[in-house]
C-alpha positions in Angstrom: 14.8 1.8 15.1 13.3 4.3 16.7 9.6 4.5 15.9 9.5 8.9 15.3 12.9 8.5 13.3 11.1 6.7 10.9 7.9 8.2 10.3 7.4 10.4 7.6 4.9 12.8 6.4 2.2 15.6 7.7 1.7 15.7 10.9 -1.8 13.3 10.9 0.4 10.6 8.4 3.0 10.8 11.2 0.9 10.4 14.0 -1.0 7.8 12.2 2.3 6.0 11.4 3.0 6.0 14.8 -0.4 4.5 16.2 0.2 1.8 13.8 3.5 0.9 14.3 2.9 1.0 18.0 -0.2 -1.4 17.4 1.3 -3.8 14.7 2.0 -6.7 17.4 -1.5 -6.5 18.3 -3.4 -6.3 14.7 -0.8 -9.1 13.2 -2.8 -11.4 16.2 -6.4 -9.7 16.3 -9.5 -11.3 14.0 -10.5 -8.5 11.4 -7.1 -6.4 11.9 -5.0 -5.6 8.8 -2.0 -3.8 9.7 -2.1 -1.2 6.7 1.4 0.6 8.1 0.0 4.2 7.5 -3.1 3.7 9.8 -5.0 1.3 11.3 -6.9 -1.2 9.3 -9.9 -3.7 9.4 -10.6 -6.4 6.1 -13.8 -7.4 8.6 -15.3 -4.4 10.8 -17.9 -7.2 12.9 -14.8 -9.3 14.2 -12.5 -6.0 14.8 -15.5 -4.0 16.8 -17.1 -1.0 16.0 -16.2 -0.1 19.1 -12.8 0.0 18.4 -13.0 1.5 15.0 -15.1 4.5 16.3 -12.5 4.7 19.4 -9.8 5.1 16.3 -11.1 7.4 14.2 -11.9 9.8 17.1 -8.2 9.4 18.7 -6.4 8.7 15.8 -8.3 10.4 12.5 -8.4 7.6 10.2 -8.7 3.6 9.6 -8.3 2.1 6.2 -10.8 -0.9 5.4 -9.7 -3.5 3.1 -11.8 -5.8 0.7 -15.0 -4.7 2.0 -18.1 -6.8 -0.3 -20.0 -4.8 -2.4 -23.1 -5.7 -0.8 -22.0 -4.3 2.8 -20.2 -1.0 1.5 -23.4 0.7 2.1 -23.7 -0.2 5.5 -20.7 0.9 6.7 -21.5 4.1 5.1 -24.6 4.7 6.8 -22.7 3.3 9.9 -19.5 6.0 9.5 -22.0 9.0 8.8 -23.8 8.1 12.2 -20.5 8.7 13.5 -19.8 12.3 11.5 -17.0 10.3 9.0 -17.2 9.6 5.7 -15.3 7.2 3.2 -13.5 7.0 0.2 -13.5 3.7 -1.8 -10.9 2.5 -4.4 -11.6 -0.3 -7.0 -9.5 -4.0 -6.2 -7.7 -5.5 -8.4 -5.8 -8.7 -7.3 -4.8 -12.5 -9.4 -3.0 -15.3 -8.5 0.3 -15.8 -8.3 1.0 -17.9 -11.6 -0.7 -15.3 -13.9 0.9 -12.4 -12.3 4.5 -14.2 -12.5 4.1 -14.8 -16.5 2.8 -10.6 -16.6 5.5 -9.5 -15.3 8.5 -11.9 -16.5 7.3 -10.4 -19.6 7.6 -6.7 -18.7 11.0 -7.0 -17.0 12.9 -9.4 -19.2 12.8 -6.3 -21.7 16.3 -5.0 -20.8 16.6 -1.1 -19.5 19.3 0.7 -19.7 17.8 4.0 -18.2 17.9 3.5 -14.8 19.8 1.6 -11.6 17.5 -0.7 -9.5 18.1 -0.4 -5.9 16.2 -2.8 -3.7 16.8 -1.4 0.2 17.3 -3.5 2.7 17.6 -2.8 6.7 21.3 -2.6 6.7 20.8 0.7 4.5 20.9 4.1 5.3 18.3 5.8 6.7 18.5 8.5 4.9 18.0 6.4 1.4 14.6 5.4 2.6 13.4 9.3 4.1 15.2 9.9 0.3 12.5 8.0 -1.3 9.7 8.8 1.1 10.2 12.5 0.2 10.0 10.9 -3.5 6.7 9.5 -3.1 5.5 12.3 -0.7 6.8 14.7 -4.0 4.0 12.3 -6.2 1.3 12.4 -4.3 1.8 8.7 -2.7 1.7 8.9 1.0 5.0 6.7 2.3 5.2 4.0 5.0 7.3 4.5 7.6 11.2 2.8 7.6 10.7 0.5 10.0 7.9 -1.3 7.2 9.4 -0.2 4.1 13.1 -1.7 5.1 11.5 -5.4 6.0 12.2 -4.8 9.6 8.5 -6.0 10.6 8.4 -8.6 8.0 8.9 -9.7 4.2 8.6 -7.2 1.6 9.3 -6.1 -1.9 10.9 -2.6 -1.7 12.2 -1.1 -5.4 13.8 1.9 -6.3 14.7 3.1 -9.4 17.5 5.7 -9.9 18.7 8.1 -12.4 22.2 6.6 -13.1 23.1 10.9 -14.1 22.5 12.3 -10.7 21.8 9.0 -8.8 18.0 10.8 -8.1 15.1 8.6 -7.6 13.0 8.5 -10.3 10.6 5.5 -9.3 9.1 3.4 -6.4 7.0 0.7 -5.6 6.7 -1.6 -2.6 4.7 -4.9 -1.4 4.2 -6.6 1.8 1.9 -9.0 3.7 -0.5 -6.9 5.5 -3.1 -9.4 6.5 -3.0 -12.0 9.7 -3.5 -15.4 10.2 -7.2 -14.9 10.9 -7.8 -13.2 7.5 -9.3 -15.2 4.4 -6.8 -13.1 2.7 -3.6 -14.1 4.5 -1.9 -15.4 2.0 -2.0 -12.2 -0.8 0.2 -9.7 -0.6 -0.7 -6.2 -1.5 1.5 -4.0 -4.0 1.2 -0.4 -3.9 3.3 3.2 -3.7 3.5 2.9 -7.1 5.2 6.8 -8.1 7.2 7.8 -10.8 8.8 11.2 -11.3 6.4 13.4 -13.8 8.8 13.8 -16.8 9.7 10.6 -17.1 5.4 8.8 -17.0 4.4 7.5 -20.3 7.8 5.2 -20.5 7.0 2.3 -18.8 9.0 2.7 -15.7 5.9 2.7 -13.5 4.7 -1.0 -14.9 8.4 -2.0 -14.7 8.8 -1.2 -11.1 5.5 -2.4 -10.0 6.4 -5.5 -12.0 9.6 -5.9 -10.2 8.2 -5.8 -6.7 5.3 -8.2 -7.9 7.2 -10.5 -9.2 9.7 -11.3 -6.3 6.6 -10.6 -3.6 5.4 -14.1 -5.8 9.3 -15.8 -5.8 10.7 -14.9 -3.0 7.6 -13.8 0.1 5.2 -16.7 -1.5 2.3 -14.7 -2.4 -0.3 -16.4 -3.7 -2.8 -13.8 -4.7 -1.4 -9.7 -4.9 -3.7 -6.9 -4.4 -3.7 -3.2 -5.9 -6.0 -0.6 -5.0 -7.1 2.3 -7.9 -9.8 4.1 -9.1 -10.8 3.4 -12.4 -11.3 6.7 -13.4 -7.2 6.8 -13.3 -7.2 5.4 -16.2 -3.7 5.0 -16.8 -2.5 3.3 -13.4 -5.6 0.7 -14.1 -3.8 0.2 -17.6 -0.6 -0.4 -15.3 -2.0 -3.0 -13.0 -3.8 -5.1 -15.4 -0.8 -5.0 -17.4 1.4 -6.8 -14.6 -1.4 -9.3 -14.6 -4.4 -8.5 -12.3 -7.7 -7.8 -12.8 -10.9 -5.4 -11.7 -12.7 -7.4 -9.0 -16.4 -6.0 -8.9 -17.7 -7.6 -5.9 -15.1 -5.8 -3.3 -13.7 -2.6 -2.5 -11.4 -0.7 0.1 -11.1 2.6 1.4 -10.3 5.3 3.5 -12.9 6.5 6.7 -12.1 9.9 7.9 -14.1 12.6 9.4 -16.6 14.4 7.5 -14.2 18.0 7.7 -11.0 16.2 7.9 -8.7 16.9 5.1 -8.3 13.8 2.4 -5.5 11.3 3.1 -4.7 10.7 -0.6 -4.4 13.8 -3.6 
């Protein structure tokens, strides 16, 4: 596919998009590269090159960095306001594989009648997955492109949840392996684009759709740990993670770097 066909988004997630899809040969070989689909990303800033990550953020606007310690968030601060960017940090949650399998077996053995599960693949249309991009675009989640969402750059765990009325999506939530062979953390998955229409929140869907993509990202890809990102002042997508069977990690975080008077990435 054509790398601009499947971008979606503003014009800095697009062009982002488009720098990391265009780059995503190189970070899944590169020590301290996490290819984060929306932007560039690093899990360990020494072995990537603040060279590099200054070189992005000035050409590009953004990098994402992943499961940062605690005790070395401050000095990348200090580092990225030298630079005139900033950061926004999210709490971790991750757990292994077994615990997260017996969450979620729980939450989606509980039949449902009020919805049809779609899981995309590559053979489907492209204008399903821009469908539910605009979706998560309409909830405040900013999409991945087609060409990562579809499995066309490797495994994934894409769901979508319809209303059987109108056949309109109604919820979304996605994994994949965005970590290389030189990351301690190759082997988890992360889970995340998590959005469910705003009548229908306080019914479970969003744990049941997260719970769906966690569970087969532990079958079917081989995950052995899953990572979510939140805040825990969001109190009710915390309560969603921790109920498909992670938990709050205090001694890491990830976020976003931007410039200081660029406008926010996430709502």
């Amino acid at each position: 596919m054509d790398n601009e066909r499947g971008l979606f988004g503003n014009d800095l997630q697009r062009r982002l998009q488009a720098a990391a899809l265009a780059a995503a040969g190189e970070y899944r070989d590169t020590p301290g590269a996490v290819f984060a689909a929306r932007m560039a990303g690093t899990d360990d800033p020494k072995k990537f090159g603040w060279d590099r990550i200054e070189g992005i953020l000035r050409n590009e606007g953004a990098i994402t960095f992943r499961m940062i310690p605690i005790n070395r968030c401050a000095q990348i601060e200090q580092r990225l306001a030298e630079i005139g960017c900033t950061i926004s940090w999210w709490d971790v949650f991750d757990g292994p594989s077994d615990e997260i399998r017996a969450a979620c077996e729980r939450i989606v053995n509980r039949p449902r009648e009020d919805f049809v599960l779609i899981e995309p693949s590559a053979s489907d249309d492209a204008a399903f997955f821009e469908c539910a991009q605009a979706f998560m675009a309409e909830c405040g989640v900013a999409p991945y492109p087609t060409q990562v969402l579809s499995g066309g750059l490797g495994p994934v765990a894409f769901a979508v949840l319809l209303n059987p009325e109108d056949g309109s999506v109604v919820a979304t939530a996605f994994s994949y392996f965005p970590y290389n062979r030189h990351s301690t953390h190759r082997k988890s998955a992360w889970a995340g684009l998590v959005a469910v229409r705003d009548d229908l929140r306080g019914r479970g869907l969003g744990a049941f759709v997260n719970a769906l993509v966690l569970k087969k990202a532990v079958e079917e890809m081989g995950a052995e740990r899953i990572q979510e990102f939140a805040r825990t002042s969001n109190v009710a997508s915390c309560k969603m993670i921790e109920h498909c069977g992670l938990s709050l990690r205090t001694d890491v975080r990830s976020g976003i770097a931007q410039p200081v008077e660029a406008e926010s990435f996430t709502r």
